[in-house]
N, C-alpha and C positions, 0 to 999 in steps of 0.2 A: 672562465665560466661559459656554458654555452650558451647558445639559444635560448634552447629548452629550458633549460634550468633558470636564466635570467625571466624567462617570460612567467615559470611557474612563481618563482618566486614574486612577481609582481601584482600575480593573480590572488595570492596567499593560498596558493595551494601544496608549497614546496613544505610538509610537515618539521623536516629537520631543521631547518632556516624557521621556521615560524608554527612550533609545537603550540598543542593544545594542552598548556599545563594545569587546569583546571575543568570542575565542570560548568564554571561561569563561560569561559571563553566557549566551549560550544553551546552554552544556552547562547550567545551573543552573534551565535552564526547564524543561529534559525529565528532571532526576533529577538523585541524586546519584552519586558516583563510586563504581564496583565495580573496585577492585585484583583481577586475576590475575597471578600471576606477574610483579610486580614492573610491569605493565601496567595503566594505568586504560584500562577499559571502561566505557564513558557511550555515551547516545545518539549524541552527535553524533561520538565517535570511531570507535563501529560502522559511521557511516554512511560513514567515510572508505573502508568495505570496500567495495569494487564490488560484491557477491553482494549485501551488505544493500543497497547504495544503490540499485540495479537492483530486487530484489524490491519494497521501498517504495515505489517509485515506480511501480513496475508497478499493484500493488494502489490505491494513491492515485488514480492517473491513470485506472483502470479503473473504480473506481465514479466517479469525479468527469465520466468521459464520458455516467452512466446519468443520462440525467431519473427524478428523483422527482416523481411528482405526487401532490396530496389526491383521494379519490376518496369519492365519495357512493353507498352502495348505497339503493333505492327498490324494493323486493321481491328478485327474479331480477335485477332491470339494476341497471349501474354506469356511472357519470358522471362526468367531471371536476367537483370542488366550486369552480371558478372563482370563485367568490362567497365563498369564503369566504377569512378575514384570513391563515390559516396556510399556503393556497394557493400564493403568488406567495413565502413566506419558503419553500418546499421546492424551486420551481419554478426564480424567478428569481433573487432574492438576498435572503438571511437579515438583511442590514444594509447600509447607506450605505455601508461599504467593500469591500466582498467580495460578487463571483459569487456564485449558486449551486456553482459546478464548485467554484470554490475555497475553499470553504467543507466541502465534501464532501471532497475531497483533504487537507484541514488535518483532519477528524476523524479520516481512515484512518491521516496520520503519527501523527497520539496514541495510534491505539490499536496502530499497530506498534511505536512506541517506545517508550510508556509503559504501554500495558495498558488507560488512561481516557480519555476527553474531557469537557470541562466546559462547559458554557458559561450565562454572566446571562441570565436572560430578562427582557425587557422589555416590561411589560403599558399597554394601553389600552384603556380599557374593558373590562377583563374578560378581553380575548383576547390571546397574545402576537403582538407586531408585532415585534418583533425577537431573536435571538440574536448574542450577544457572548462569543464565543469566552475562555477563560482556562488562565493556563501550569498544566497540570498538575502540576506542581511545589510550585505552591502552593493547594493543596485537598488535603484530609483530611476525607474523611468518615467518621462516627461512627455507627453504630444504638444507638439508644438505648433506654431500660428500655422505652417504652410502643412500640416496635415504627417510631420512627418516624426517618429519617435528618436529620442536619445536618451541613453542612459547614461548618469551619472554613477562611476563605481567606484568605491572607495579600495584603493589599492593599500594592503600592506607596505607600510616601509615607503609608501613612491605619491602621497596625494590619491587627489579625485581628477581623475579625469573624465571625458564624456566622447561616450562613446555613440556609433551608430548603428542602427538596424544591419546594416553589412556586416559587423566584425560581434554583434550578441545575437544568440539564438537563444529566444522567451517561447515559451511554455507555460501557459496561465489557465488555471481553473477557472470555474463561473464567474464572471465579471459584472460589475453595476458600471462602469464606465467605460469597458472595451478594451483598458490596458492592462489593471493590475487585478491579478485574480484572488479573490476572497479568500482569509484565511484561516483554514477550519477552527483551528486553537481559538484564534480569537473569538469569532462568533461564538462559538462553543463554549466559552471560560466556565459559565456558571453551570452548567451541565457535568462540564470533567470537573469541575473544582467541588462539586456534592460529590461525586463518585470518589474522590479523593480522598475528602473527610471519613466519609464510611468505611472506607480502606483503614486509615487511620483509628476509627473508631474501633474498628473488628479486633485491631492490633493491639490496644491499650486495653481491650476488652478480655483478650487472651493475658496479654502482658501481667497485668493484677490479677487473674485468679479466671478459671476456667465457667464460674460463676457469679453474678450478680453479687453486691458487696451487700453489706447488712451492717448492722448496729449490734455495740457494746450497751450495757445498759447496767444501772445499779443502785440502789438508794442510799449508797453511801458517798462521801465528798472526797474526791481523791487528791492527793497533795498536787501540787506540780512533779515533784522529783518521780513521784508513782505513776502519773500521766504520760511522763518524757520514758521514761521504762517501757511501759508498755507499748505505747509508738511504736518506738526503735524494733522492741521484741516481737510485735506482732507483724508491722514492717518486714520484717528479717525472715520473719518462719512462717509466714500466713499470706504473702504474696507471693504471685507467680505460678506459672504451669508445673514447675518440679515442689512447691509448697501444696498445693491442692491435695486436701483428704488429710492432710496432717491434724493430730489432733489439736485441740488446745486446752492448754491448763488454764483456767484461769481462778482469780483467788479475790477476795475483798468484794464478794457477792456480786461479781458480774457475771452474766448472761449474755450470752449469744442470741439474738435476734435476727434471723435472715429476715432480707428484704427483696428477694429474691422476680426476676420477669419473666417470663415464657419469652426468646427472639420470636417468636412468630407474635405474641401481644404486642412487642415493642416495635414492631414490623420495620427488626433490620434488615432480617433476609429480604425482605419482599424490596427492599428501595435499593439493597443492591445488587437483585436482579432485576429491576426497574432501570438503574441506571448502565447496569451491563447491555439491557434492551436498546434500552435510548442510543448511548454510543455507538452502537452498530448501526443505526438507523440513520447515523450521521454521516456514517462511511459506507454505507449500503452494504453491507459485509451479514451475508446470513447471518444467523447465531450458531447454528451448529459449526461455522467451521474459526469461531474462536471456545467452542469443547461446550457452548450449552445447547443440551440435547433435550429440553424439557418440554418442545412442543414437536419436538424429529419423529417419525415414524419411516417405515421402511418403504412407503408408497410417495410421500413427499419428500424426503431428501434428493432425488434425482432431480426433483423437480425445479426444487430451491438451488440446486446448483447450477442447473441450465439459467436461471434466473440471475444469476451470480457474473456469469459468462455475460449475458444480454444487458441487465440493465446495471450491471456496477463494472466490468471491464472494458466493454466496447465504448462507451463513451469516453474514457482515457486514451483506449486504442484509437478511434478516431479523429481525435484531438491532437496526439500526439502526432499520427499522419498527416494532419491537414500543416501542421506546422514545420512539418519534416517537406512537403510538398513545394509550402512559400519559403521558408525560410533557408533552406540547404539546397535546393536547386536552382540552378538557373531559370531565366524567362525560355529561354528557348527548351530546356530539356523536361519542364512542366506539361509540355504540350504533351507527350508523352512517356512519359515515365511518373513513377506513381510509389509511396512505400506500402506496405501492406503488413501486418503480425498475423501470424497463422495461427488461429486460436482452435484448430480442428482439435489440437490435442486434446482440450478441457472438454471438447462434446463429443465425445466421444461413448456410445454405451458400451454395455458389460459385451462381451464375448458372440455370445448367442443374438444380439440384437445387431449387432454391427455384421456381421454373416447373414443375417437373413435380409436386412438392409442393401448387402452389395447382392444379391443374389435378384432382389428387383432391378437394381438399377444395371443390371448387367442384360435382364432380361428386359427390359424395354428400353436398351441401347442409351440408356444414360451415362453409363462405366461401360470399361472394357476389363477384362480378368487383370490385366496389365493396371489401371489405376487401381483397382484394391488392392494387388499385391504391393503398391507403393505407399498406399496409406500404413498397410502393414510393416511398413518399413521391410519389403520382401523383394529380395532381387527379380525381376521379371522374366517371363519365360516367351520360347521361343510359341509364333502364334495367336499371343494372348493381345494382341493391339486389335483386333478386331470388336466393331461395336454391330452389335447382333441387333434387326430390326424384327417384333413379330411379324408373319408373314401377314397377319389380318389389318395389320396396321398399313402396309405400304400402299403405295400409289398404284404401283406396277406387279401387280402377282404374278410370283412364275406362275407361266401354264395357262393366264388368261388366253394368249393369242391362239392356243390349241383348240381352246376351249369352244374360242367363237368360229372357228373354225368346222369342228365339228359339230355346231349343230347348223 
C-alpha cells in the first residue's frame, strides 16, 4: 500500500476502503442530529429542502467558477507567483483527486452545512504540496492554556489523534469564540424544520386528492361491515391525483359534503414563500437566483446581482484568503505574496456597457486597448500597451515652451 493511499485511508477519505453505504453515514459526516418537533434536522435532511439545496449550490458553484491564483507583489506591481509550490494547489488542483473548482465548492458545502472546513496538509520540503480535505464531523478543535490550537480528529479505522495548527488547515464561518464557526443548520433548525413541514404538507396535500377533503354524511346507521366497505372503496377510488374528478356512487342515502379551503385562506402559499424568503436571507442568496422572481424586474436584477458578488461572495472570498495567507504560507513568503479570486467575471455588464466602460478608461489612461482586449479574453495586438493621457490633463503640454516663446 502506498503513501497516499495509507494516509487517505486514515483520513476516511479512501471511499473503497470505507464506502458510504447509507444515508445515515453521511448525515454523520456533516453533524449530528437536531430534533424539532418531532423532526430530525441534519445537514443532509435540510438539503432535501429545494431553498437550502438551491442556495448551496448557488454559493458552492459560484466561488468554485472564481479562479484563485498566488500572487507576488515586487513594490507597486503584482505578478502571478507561478513558480511557486502553492500556486498550481489554489489554481489547478489541491491533490491527485480533485479540481481546483471542486475542491472550492466542497469548502463552500462545509462551511454552509457545517460552519468549518478542515483539511491535512501535506508537506515537502518545507512547503505544502497538497491538501486533503476531512469530514467535519470528526475534528474538535481546542485552544489551549499557551494560546495555541489542536485538534482532535477522529481517524477511521486508526483512533483520535491530535493534531496541530501545522499539519490542519481550518476555515470557519462567523464565530462567538474565535475557533469554531457557527453552524448554519443548527442555528437555523426551526426555520428549515417549518419549511420542511410545508413541503410535506403540500405533498400529502396533492397525495389525497388535488382538493381539500369533505364529509360523507347520512341519517341512516350504518353497520360496521358497510362502514369497512366503504373505506376501503372510497380509499381505493376517491384518493389521489389519478382518482380526482371521478365520480362517486354512493347508496344508503349518503351525501357528499365538500369542506373545501381557498390556499390562499389557509395561507399556505403565503408561508411557503415566506419561508423560501426567510432561507435565502440566511444564506444571503438573492431570490431570483434560487427561480423566485415575484419581486424581480428588469431594472433591479442587475442590481441584486452585483449585491450578491459584494455582500454574499466577497466575504467568503476574503475569508477564505485571509486563511489561505496564514495558514498555507510561510512567515517569510507572507510578506509578500498574497492569494486573491478574481471575481471580475460575476461584474461584469451586458456588451454595450462593458465597451463603453473600456472606452473611458482607455481614454483617461486608466486601461490600455491591450488590458481590455485581456479581459475580453482577446489575444493583444501589436501597439495596444500604450496608456493615452488627455492632453488637458498633463503637467507638460506639448507646445507650451513654443508658446511662451512666442509671445
Amino acid at each position: 500500500m502506498s503513501f497516499k493511499t495509507k494516509l487517505m485511508d486514515v483520513l476516511g477519505l479512501n471511499m473503497k476502503s470505507n464506502p458510504i453505504s447509507s444515508p445515515d453515514d453521511l448525515a454523520k459526516m456533516f453533524g449530528a442530529n437536531a430534533v424539532v418537533g418531532g423532526r430530525s434536522v441534519t445537514p443532509l435532511t435540510a438539503m432535501q429542502l429545494s431553498t437550502v439545496f438551491t442556495c448551496v449550490r448557488v454559493l458552492s458553484e459560484s466561488i468554485g467558477m472564481l479562479p484563485c491564483r498566488l500572487y507576488k507583489k515586487n513594490g507597486r506591481n503584482k505578478e502571478p507567483a507561478e513558480n511557486h509550490k502553492l500556486h498550481d494547489l489554489l489554481y489547478v488542483a489541491p491533490n491527485d483527486y480533485m479540481t481546483a473548482q471542486e475542491f472550492w465548492e466542497l469548502l463552500m458545502v462545509c462551511l454552509c452545512l457545517r460552519g468549518n472546513f478542515y483539511a491535512y496538509k501535506v508537506y515537502a520540503l518545507g512547503n505544502v504540496v497538497e491538501l486533503l480535505p476531512i469530514d467535519p464531523a470528526s475534528v474538535t478543535p481546542k485552544l489551549k492554556d499557551d494560546w495555541t490550537v489542536e485538534y482532535s480528529v477522529n481517524f477511521k479505522g486508526d483512533g483520535t489523534r491530535v493534531l496541530s495548527q501545522d499539519e490542519i488547515w481550518h476555515v470557519r464561518l462567523f464565530t462567538l469564540d474565535g475557533l469554531l464557526g457557527l453552524n448554519p443548520i443548527t442555528y437555523a433548525r426551526k426555520c428549515i424544520g417549518l419549511g420542511m413541514d410545508t413541503e410535506d404538507h403540500g405533498a400529502n396535500l396533492f397525495k389525497n386528492g388535488a382538493v381539500t377533503s369533505g364529509v360523507l354524511e347520512t341519517d341512516e346507521q350504518l353497520s360496521d361491515a358497510a362502514f369497512s366497505r366503504l373505506k376501503e372503496e372510497f380509499t381505493e377510488n376517491h384518493t389521489g391525483l389519478a382518482n380526482v374528478y371521478k365520480p362517486m356512487i354512493l347508496e344508503q342515502g349518503l351525501k357528499w359534503k365538500p369542506t373545501a379551503l381557498n390556499l390562499e385562506d389557509s395561507q399556505f402559499l403565503e408561508t411557503r414563500q415566506y419561508q423560501a424568503t426567510e432561507i435565502c436571507g440566511l444564506f444571503r442568496v438573492p431570490p431570483h437566483l434560487v427561480a423566485n422572481m415575484e419581486k424581480m424586474t428588469l431594472n433591479n436584477i442587475e442590481h441584486m446581482g452585483m449585491s450578491f458578488v459584494n455582500y454574499s461572495l466577497v466575504p467568503y472570498m476574503t475569508r477564505i484568503e485571509s486563511r489561505i495567507k496564514v495558514g498555507l504560507l510561510s512567515e517569510k513568503d507572507r510578506k509578500n505574496h498574497y492569494a486573491k479570486f478574481n471575481a471580475g467575471a460575476l461584474l461584469r455588464g451586458d456588451l454595450k456597457g462593458r465597451y463603453e466602460s473600456y472606452g473611458k478608461g482607455i481614454q483617461w489612461g486608466i486601461l490600455s486597448p491591450n488590458d481590455c482586449r485581456e479581459l475580453e479574453d482577446l489575444n493583444p495586438r501589436e501597439g495596444g500597451d500604450i496608456y493615452l493621457t488627455p492632453l488637458n490633463m498633463t503637467t507638460k503640454p506639448e507646445g507650451d515652451g513654443d508658446a511662451t516663446k512666442a509671445s
